[in-house]
Structures are given as structure tokens and as C-alpha cells.
C-alpha positions in Angstrom: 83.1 87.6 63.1 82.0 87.9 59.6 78.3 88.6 58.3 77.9 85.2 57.6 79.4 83.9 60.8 76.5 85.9 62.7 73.6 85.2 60.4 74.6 81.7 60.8 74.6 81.7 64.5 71.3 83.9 64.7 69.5 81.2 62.5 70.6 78.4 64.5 70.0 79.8 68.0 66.1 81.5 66.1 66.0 77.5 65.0 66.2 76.3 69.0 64.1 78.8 70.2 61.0 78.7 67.8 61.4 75.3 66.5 61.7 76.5 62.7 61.2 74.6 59.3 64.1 74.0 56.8 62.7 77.1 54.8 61.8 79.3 57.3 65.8 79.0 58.7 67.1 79.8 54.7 64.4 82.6 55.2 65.6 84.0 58.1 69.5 83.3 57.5 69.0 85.8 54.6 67.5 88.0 56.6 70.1 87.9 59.4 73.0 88.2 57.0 71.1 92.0 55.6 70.8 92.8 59.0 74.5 91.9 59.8 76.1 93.4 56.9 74.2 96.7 57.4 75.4 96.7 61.0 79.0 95.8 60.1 79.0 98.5 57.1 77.8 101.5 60.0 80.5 100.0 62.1 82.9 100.6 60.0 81.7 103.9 59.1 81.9 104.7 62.4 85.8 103.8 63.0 87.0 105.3 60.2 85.2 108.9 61.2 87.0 108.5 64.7 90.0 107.6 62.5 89.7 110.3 61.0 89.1 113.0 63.9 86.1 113.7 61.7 83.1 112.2 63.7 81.4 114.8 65.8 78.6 114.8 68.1 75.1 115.1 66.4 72.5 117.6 66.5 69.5 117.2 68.3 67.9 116.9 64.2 70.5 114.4 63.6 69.6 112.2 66.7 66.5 112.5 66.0 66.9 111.9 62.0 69.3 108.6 63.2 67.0 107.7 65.5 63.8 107.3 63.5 65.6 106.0 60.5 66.8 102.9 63.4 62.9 102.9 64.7 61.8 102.5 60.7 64.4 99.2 59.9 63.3 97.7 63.3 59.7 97.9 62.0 60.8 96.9 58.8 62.5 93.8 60.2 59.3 93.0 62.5 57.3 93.0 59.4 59.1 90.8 57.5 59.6 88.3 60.7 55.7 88.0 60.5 55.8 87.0 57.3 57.9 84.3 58.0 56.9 83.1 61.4 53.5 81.6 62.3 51.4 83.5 64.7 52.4 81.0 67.4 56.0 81.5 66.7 55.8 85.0 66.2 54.5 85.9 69.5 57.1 83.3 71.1 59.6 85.3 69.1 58.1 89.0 70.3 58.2 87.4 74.4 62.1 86.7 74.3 62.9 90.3 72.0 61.2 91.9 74.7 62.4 90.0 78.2 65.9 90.6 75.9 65.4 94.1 76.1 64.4 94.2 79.8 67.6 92.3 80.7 69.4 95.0 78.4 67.8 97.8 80.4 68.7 96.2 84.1 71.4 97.7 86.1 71.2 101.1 84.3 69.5 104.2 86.0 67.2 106.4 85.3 70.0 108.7 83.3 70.9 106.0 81.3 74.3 105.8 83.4 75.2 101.9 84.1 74.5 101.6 88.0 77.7 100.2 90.2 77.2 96.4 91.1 77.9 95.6 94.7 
């Protein structure tokens, strides 16, 4: 899917979940469609450095470097969520990230191996 096609689809299912105003949905289409053209533009970073045989495993700085910079555009994105959401919906929002994330994390063991399903 294109950029577009996501940010559209994250608007409108944002839009059913928290109940959201005409402006707050342009608000947070724009934001979706940054989010979804940064994610596509890494992606295809990504597959052209395995293209290319040139993609190697990080370094433990690297990680850690990749990792932060990921931890700093989530916070970033939380921010400007608040400023678009009401308190109410805000916290409706935070509840379904985080039960998203739990669902995310099921299955998977402590080594963060997927676990076999019987």
C-alpha cells in the first residue's frame, strides 16, 4: 500500500475508535502519512542494503544509537497526539496502544523467540 493508502486507513479506523472531529482526522491523517512515509523510506533502505549484500549486523552502539533515535520519534509522535486529542480521548487512545502492545508481546518467550502454538 502507498503512504496515503495507510494514513487514510489509520485515520479512519483512529476516527471509530476515539470518535474524532472533522479537524482532528485532517490532523491526524497528516500525521499518519509522516509517520508512513518515514517507515516506507527505512524500508526501502533496508531492501536495497540486503540487495546489495551490504547490510550487516549492528554494533551494540548502533543498536543502541537506532534504538533511542526509535524511542525519541515515538515520544515525539505521543506528544503531538496530545495535542490533538482531548484528555478523554487521549487516554482512550494510550489504553488500546498499550493492550496492542500486550497482544504483540503474547506467544513470544522470554528470549524473544515466537513460542510454538499447539
Amino acid at each position: 500500500m502507498t503512504p496515503e493508502q495507510i494514513a487514510t486507513l489509520q485515520t479512519k479506523k483512529m476516527t471509530l475508535e476515539l470518535d474524532l472531529s472533522e479537524a482532528q482526522q485532517d490532523q491526524l491523517y497528516t500525521l499518519n502519512l509522516e509517520s508512513a512515509k518515514t517507515k516506507k523510506a527505512k524500508r526501502e533502505e533496508i531492501k536495497s542494503l540486503k540487495k546489495t549484500g551490504e547490510r550487516q549486523k549492528p554494533s551494540s552502539e548502533e543498536r543502541y544509537a537506532l534504538k533511542s533515535k526509535r524511542l525519541d520519534a515515538q515520544l515525539a509522535h505521543k506528544e503531538e497526539m496530545k495535542k490533538i486529542l482531548s484528555e478523554e480521548q487521549m487516554e482512550k487512545w494510550e489504553k488500546i496502544h498499550l493492550n496492542k502492545r500486550k497482544h504483540h508481546r503474547k506467544g513470544r518467550k522470554s528470549n524473544g523467540k515466537k513460542e510454538k502454538r499447539k
